[in-house]
N, CA, C and O atoms as CSV, one atom per row, in Angstrom:
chain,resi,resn,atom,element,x,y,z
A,1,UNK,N,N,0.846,-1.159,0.000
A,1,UNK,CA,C,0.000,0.000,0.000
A,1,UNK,C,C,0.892,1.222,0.000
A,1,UNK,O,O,1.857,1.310,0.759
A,2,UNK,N,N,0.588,2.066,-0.776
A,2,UNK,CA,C,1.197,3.171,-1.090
A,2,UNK,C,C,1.287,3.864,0.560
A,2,UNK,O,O,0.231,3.925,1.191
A,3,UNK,N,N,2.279,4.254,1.057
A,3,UNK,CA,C,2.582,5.192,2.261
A,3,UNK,C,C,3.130,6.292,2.201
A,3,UNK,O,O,4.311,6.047,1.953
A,4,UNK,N,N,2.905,7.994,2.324
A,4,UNK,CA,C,2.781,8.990,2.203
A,4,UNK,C,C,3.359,9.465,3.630
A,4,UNK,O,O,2.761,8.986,4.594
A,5,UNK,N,N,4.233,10.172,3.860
A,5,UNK,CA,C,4.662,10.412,5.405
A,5,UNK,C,C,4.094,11.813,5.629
A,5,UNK,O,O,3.980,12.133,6.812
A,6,UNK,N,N,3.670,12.811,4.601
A,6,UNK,CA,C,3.108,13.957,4.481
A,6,UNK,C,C,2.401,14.336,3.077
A,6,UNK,O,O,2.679,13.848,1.981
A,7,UNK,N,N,1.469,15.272,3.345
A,7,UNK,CA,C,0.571,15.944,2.229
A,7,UNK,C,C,1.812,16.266,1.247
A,7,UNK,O,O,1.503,16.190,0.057
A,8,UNK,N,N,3.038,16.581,1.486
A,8,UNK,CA,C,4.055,17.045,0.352
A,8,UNK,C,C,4.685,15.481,-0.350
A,8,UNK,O,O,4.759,15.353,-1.572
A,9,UNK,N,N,4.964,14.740,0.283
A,9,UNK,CA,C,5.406,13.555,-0.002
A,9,UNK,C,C,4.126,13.041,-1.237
A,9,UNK,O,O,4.530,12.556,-2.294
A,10,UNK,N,N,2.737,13.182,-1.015
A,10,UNK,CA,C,1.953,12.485,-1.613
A,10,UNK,C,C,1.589,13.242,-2.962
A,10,UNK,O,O,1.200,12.699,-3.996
A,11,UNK,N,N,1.759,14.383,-2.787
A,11,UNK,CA,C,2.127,15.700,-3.874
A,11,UNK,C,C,2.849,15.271,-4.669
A,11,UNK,O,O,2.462,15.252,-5.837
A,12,UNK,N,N,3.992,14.834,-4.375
A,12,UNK,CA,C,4.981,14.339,-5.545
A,12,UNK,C,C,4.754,13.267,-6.098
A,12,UNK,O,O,5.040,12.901,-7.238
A,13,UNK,N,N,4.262,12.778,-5.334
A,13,UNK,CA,C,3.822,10.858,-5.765
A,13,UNK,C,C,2.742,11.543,-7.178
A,13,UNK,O,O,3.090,11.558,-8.359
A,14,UNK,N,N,1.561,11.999,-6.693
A,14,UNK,CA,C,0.962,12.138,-7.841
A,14,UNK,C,C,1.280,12.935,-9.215
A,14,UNK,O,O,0.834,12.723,-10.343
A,15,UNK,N,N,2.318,14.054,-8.702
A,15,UNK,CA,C,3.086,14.599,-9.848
A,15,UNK,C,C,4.256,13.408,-10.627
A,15,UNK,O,O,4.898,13.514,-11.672
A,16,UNK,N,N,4.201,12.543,-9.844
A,16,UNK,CA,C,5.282,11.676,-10.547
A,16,UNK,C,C,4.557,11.037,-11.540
A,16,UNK,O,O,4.922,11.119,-12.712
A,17,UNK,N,N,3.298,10.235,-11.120
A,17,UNK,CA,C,2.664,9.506,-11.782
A,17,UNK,C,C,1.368,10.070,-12.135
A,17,UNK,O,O,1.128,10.452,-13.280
A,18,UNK,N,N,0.412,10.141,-11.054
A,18,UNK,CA,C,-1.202,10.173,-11.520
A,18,UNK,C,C,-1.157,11.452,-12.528
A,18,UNK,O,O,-2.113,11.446,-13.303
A,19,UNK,N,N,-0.305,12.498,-12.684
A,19,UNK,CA,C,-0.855,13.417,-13.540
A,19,UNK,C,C,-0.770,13.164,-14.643
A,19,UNK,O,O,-1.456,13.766,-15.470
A,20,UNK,N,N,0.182,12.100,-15.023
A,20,UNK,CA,C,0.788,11.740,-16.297
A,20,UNK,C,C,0.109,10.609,-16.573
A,20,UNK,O,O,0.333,10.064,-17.654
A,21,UNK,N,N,-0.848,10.037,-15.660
A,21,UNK,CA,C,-1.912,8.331,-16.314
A,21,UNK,C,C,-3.226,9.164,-16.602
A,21,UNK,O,O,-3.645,10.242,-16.179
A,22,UNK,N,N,-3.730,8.173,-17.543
A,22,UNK,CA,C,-4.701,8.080,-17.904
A,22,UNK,C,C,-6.125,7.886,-17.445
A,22,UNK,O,O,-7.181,7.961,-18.073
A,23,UNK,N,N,-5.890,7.637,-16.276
A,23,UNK,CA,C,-6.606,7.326,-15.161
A,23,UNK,C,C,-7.010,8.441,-14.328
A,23,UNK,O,O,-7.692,8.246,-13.322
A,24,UNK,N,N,-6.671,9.475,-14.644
A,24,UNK,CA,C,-6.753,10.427,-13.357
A,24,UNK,C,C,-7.022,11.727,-14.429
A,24,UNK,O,O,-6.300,12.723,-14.464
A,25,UNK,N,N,-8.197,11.508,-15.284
A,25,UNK,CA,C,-8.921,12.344,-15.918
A,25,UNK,C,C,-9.530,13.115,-14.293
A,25,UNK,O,O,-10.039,12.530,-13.336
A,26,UNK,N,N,-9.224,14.673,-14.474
A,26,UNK,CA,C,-10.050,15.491,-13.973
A,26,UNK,C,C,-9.351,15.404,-12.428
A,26,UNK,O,O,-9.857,16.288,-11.738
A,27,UNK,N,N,-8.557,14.783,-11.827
A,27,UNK,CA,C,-8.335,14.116,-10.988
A,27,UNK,C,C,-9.388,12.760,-10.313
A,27,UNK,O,O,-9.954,12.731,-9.221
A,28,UNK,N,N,-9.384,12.054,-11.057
A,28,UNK,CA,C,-10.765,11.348,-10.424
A,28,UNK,C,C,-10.008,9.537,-10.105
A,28,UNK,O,O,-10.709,8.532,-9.981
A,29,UNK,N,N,-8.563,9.555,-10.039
A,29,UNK,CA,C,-8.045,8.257,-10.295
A,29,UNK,C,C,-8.533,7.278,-9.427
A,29,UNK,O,O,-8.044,7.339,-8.298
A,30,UNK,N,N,-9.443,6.295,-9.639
A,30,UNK,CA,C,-10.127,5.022,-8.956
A,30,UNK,C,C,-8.644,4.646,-7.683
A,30,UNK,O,O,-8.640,4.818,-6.464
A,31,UNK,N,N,-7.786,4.225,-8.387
A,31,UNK,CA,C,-6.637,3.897,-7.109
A,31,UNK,C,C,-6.468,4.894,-5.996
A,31,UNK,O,O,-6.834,4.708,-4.836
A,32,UNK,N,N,-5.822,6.073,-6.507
A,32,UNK,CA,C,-5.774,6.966,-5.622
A,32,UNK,C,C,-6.710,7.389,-4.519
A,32,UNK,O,O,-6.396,7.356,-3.329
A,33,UNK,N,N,-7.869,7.785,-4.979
A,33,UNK,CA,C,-8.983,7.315,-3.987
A,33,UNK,C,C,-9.603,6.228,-3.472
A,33,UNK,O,O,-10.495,6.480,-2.661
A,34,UNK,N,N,-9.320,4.758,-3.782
A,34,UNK,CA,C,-9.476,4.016,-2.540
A,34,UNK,C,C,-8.185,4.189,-1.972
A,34,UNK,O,O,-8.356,3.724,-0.845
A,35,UNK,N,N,-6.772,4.634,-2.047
A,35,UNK,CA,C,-6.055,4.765,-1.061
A,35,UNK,C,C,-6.502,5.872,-0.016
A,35,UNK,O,O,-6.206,5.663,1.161
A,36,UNK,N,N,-7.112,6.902,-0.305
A,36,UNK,CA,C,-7.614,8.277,0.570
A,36,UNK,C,C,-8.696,8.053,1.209
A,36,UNK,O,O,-9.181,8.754,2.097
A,37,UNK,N,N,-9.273,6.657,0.592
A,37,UNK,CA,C,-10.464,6.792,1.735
A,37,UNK,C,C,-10.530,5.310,2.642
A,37,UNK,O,O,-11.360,5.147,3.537
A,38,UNK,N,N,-9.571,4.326,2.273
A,38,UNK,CA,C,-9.503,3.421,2.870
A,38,UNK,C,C,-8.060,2.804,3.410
A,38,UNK,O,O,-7.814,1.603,3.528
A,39,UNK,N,N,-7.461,3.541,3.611
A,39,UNK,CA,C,-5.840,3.360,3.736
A,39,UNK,C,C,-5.464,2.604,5.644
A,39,UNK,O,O,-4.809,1.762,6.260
A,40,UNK,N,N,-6.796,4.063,5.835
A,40,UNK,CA,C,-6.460,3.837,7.539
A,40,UNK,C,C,-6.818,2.353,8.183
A,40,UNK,O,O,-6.315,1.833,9.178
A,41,UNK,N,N,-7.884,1.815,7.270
A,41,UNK,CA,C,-8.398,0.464,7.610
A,41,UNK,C,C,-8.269,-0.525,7.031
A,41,UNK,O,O,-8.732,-1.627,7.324
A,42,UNK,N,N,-7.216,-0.046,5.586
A,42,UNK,CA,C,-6.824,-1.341,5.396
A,42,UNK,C,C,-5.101,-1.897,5.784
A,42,UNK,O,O,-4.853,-3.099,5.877
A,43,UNK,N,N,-4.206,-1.003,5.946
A,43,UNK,CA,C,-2.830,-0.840,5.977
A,43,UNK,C,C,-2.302,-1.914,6.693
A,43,UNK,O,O,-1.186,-2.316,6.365
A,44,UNK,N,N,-3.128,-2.664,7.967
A,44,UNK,CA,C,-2.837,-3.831,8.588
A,44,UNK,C,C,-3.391,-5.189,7.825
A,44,UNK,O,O,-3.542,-6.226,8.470
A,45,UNK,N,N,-3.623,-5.134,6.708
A,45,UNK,CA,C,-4.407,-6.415,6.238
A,45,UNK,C,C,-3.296,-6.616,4.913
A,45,UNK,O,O,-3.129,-5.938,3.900
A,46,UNK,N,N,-2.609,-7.898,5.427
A,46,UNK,CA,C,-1.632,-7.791,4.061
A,46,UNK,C,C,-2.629,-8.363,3.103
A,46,UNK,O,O,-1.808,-8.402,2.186
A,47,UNK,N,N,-3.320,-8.666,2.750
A,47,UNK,CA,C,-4.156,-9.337,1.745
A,47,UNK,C,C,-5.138,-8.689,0.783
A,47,UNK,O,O,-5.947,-9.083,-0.057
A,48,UNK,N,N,-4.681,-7.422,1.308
A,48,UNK,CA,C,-5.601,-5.826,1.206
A,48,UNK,C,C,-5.077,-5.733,-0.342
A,48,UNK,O,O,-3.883,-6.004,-0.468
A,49,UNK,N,N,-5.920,-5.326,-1.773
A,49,UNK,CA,C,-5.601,-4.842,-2.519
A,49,UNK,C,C,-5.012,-3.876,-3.094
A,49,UNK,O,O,-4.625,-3.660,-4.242
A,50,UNK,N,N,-4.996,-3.147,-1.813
A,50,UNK,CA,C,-4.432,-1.243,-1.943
A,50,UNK,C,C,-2.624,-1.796,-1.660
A,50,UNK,O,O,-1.710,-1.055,-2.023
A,51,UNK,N,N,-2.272,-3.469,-0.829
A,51,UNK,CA,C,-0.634,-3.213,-1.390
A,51,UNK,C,C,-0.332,-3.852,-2.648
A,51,UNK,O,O,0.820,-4.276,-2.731
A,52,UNK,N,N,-1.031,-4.015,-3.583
A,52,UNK,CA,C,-0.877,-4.294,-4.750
A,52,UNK,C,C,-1.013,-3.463,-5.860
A,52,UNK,O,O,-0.476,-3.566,-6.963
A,53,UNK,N,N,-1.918,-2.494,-5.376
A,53,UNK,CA,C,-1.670,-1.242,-6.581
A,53,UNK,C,C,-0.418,-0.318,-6.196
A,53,UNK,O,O,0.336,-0.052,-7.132
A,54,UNK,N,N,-0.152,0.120,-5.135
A,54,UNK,CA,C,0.782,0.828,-5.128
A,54,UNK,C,C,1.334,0.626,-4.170
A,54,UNK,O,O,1.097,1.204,-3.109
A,55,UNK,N,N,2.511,-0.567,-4.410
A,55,UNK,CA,C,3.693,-1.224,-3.591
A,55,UNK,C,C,4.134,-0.544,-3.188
A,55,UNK,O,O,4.144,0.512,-3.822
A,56,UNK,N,N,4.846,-0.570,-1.842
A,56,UNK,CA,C,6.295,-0.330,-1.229
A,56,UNK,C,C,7.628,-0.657,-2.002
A,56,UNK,O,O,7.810,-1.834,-2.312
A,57,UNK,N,N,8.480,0.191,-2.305
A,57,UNK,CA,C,9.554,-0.158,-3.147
A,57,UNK,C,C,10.365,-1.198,-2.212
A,57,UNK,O,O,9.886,-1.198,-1.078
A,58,UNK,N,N,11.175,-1.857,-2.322
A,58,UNK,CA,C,11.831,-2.690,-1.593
A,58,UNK,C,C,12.278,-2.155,-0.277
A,58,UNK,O,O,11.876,-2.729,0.736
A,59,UNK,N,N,12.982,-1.229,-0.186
A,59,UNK,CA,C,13.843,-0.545,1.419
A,59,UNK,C,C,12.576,-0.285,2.135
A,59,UNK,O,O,12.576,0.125,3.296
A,60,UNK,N,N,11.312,-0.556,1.351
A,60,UNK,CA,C,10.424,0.128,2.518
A,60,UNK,C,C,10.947,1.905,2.832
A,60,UNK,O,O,11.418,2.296,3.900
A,61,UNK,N,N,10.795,2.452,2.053
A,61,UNK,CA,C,11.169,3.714,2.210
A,61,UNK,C,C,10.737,4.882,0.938
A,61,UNK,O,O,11.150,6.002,0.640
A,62,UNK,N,N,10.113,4.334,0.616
A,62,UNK,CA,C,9.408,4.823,-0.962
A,62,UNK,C,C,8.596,4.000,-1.266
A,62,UNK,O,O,8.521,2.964,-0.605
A,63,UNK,N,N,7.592,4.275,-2.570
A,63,UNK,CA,C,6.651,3.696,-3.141
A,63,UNK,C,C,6.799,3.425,-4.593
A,63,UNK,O,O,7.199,4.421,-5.196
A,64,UNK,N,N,6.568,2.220,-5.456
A,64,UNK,CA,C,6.520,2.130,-6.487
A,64,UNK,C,C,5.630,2.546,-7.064
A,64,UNK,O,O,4.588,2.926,-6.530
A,65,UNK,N,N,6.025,2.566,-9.100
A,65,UNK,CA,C,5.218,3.081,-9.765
A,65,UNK,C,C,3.555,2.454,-8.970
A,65,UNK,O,O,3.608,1.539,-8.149
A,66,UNK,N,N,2.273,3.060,-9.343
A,66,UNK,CA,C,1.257,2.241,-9.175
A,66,UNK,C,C,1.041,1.680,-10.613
A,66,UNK,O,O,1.164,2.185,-11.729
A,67,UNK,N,N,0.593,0.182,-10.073
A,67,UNK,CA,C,0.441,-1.064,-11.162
A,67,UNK,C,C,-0.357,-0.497,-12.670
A,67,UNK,O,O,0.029,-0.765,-13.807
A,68,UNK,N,N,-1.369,0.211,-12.359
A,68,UNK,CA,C,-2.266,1.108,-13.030
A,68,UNK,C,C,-1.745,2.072,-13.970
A,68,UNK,O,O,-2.411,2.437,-14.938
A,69,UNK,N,N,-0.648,2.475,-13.740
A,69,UNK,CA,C,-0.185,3.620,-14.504
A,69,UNK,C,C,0.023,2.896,-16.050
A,69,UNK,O,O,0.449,1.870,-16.579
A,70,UNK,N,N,-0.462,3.917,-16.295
A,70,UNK,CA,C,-0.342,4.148,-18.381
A,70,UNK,C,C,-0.704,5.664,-18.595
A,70,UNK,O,O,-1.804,6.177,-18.388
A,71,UNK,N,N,0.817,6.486,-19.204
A,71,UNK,CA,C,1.243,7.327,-19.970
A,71,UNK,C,C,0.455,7.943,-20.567
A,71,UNK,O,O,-0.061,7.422,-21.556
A,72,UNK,N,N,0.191,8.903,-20.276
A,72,UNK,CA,C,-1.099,9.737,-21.177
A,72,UNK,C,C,-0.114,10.035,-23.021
A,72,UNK,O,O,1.090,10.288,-23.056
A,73,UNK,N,N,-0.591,9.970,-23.713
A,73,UNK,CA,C,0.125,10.542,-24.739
A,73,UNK,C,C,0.168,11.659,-25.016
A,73,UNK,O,O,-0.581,12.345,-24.320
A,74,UNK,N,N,0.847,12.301,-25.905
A,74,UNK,CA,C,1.151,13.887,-25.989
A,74,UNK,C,C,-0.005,14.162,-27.120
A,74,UNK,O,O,-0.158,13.411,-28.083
A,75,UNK,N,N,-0.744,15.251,-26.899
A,75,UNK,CA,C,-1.695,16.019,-27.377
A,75,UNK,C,C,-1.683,16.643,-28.454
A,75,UNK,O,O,-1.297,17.779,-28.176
A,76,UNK,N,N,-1.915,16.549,-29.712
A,76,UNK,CA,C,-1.761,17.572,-30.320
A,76,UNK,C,C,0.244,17.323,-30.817
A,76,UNK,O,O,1.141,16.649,-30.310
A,77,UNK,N,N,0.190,18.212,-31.948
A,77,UNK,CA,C,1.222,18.421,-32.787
A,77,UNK,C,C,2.293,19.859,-31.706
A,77,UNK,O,O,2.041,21.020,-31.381
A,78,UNK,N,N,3.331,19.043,-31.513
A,78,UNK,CA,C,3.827,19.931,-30.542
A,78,UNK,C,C,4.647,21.615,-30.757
A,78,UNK,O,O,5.034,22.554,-30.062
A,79,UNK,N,N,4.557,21.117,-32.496
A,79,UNK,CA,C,5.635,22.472,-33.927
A,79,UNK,C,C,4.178,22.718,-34.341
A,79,UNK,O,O,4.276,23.485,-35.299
A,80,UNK,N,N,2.734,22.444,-34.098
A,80,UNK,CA,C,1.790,23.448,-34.800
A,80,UNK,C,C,1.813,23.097,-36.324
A,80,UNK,O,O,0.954,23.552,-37.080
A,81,UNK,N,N,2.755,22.327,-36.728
A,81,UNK,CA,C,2.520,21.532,-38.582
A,81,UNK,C,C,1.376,20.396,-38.619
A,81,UNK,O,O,1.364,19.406,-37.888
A,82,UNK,N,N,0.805,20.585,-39.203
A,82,UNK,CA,C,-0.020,19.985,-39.646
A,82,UNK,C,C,0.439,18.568,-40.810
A,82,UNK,O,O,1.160,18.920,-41.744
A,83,UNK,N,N,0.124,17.340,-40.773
A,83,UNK,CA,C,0.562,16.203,-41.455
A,83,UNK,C,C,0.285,16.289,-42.760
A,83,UNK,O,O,0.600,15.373,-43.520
């Protein structure tokens, strides 16, 4: 399960990833919010799905990508030329 030691720590997490998936149209990412609303009650249950979307990196000291993530693609012609 993804672990956050502060509101700034979890800031970056989502600038790392959720802004850049596909998933997190509008901010609305299904993972991210069952971690925000069920974290506190599930964090003792290893069997809990929330440590499978967004692992503990090995040292236990960071978090891995979440399983979910896929790359939004780039928008639009980035030189304004037309094909």
């Amino acid at each position: 399960m993804g672990y956050f030691s502060n509101g700034t720590e979890g800031m970056m997490y989502q600038e790392d990833y959720c802004d850049r998936c596909v998933h997190d149209a509008d901010q609305s990412c299904p993972i991210w919010n069952a971690h925000m609303l069920f974290n506190y009650e599930e964090c003792n249950k290893p069997a809990s799905i929330l440590h499978m979307l967004i692992p503990r990196s090995a040292d236990k000291l960071g978090n891995e990508q979440c399983r979910m993530f896929i790359a939004k693609a780039a928008d639009g012609d980035l030189f304004g030329v037309e094909p």
